[in-house]
C-alpha positions, -999 to +999 in steps of 0.1 A: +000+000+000+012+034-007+018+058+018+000+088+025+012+121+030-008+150+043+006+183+029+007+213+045+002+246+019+021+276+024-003+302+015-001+335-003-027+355-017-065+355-005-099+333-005-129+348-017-164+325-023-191+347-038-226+336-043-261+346-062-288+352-049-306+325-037-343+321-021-329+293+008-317+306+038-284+294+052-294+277+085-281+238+077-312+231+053-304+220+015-271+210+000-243+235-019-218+221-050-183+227-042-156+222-069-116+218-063-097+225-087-066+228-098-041+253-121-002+262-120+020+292-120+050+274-148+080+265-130+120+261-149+112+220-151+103+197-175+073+181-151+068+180-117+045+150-114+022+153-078+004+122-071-029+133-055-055+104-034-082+124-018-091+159-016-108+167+025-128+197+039-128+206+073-170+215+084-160+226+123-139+252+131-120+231+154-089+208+150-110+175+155-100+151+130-139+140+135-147+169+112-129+164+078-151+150+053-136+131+022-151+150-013-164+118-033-166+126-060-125+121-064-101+119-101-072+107-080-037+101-103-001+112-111-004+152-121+022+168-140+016+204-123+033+218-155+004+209-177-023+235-157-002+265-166-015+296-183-051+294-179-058+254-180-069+239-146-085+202-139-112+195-115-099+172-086-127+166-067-161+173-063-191+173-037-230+181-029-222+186+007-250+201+034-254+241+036-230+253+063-197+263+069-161+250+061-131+263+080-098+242+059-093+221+034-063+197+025-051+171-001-034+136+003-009+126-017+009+098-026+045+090-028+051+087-060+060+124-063+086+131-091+105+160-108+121+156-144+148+182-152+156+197-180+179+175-192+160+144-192+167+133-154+143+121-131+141+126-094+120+115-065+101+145-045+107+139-013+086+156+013+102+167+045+093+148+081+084+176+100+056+189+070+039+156+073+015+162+103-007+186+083-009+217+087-043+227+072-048+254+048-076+279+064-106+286+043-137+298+065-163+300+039-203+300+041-218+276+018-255+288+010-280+262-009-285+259-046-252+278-050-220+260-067-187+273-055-151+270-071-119+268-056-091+272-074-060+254-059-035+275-077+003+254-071+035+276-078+058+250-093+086+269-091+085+274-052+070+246-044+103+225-057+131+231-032+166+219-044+187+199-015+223+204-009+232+169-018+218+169-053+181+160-042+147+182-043+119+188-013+085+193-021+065+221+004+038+227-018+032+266-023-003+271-033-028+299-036-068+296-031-092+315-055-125+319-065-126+323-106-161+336-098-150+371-087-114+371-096-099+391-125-069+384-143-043+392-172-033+381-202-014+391-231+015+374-254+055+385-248+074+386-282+103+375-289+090+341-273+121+327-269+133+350-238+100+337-218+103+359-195+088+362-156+059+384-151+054+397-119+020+417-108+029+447-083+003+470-068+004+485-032-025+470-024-022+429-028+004+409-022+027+405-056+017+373-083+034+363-108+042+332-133+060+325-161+052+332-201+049+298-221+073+286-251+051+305-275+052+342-257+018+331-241+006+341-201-023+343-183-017+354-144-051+344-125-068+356-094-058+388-096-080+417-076-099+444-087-072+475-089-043+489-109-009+472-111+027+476-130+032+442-149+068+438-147+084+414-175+116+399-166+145+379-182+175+364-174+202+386-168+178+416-173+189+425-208+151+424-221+132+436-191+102+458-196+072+469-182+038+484-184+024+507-158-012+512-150-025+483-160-063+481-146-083+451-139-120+445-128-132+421-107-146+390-130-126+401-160-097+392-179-076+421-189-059+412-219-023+433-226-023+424-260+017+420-275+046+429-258+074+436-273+108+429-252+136+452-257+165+441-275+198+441-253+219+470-256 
């Protein structure tokens, strides 16, 4: 039998559930639909193949292990992270679970956890001792009946892959929550393609995102607040660093950038 790990998330960013209106009222009566899925900020790899058994929500706000419940409705498998990048997710579990609240929510995974380099090599993930107790990733949300609610389990590949001293890599899963109900974004294509460049999202405001441009120019940073940013675009060395100021976005919409051109070297 495989063994089980319980992963704790380091978070970063927010949770936000929105809902319509609905006639029920939210005292315990009538079920809600609550979707997990699943999306990627890219990371400098090949893959970095997670293997993911169960998907659990917490319905006390306690630490009692009584309260988790198991979503059934579970695709359980080996899940090259790399392939949810730039607006592609997969849905990893699903539920009809009773009106009410949920205060956390954590995964199980497997051990057959795996990185493939650049150069063809393949690793073993290995998962610290002291990050297998499970420390739960807070949520506090109310689930009101007849309403279907996202979240978005959104993994940063690159931080979540922690290269050892001895030639070996840790995985401490870095993951943000969203709702793609009420969270803007931005999009836009970086030419030439073949710097693919970092993006980082900077406003005052919010903490900073960011991911990575595909091998065609192609990004798409998700769960991005309501507000005005600078979109920073980044390469190595810095030679063809740019970036675009004021860029606005409102909430439930995708701001698209359009081209961007990255300055030849000087």
């Amino acid at each position: 039998m495989k063994r089980k790990l319980i992963i704790p998330f380091l978070l970063s960013g927010f949770v936000w559930f929105s809902a319509c209106d609905s006639d029920s009222d939210n005292n315990g009566a009538g079920t809600s639909q609550l979707q997990v899925r699943m999306t990627d900020a890219p990371g400098d790899y090949e893959e970095v193949n997670i293997e993911i058994e169960s998907v659990q929500v917490h319905r006390e706000n306690t630490d009692s292990e009584e309260g988790w419940v198991t979503l059934d409705e579970i695709n359980p498998g080996i899940y090259n992270l790399l392939d949810f990048a730039n607006g592609k997710d997969t849905l990893l579990a699903s539920a009809e679970l009773p009106a009410g609240s949920i205060s956390q929510i954590r995964l199980i995974l497997g051990d057959e956890n795996t990185l493939k380099l650049k150069d063809g090599t393949i690793v073993d993930l290995k998962t610290p001792s002291g990050q297998t107790s499970g420390v739960k990733l807070q949520v506090n949300a109310d689930l009101e009946a007849d309403v279907t609610y996202v979240m978005l389990l959104d993994f940063d590949a690159a931080k979540s892959v922690v290269p050892k001293g001895n030639g070996g890599y840790n995985l401490k899963p870095v993951i943000r929550v969203i709702s793609q109900a009420v969270a803007g974004g931005i999009k836009g294509v970086v030419t030439p393609a073949e710097y693919k460049p970092g993006i980082y999202v900077i406003s005052a405001e919010s903490d900073t995102l960011g991911g990575f441009a595909d091998d065609n120019g192609n990004f798409l940073i998700k769960g991005v607040p309501a507000g005005t940013y600078t979109v920073k675009f980044y390469t190595e060395g810095g030679a063809h660093d740019t970036q675009v100021e004021n860029v606005t976005v409102s909430q439930n919409a995708i701001k698209d950038l359009g081209t961007i051109e990255l300055p030849d070297a000087e």
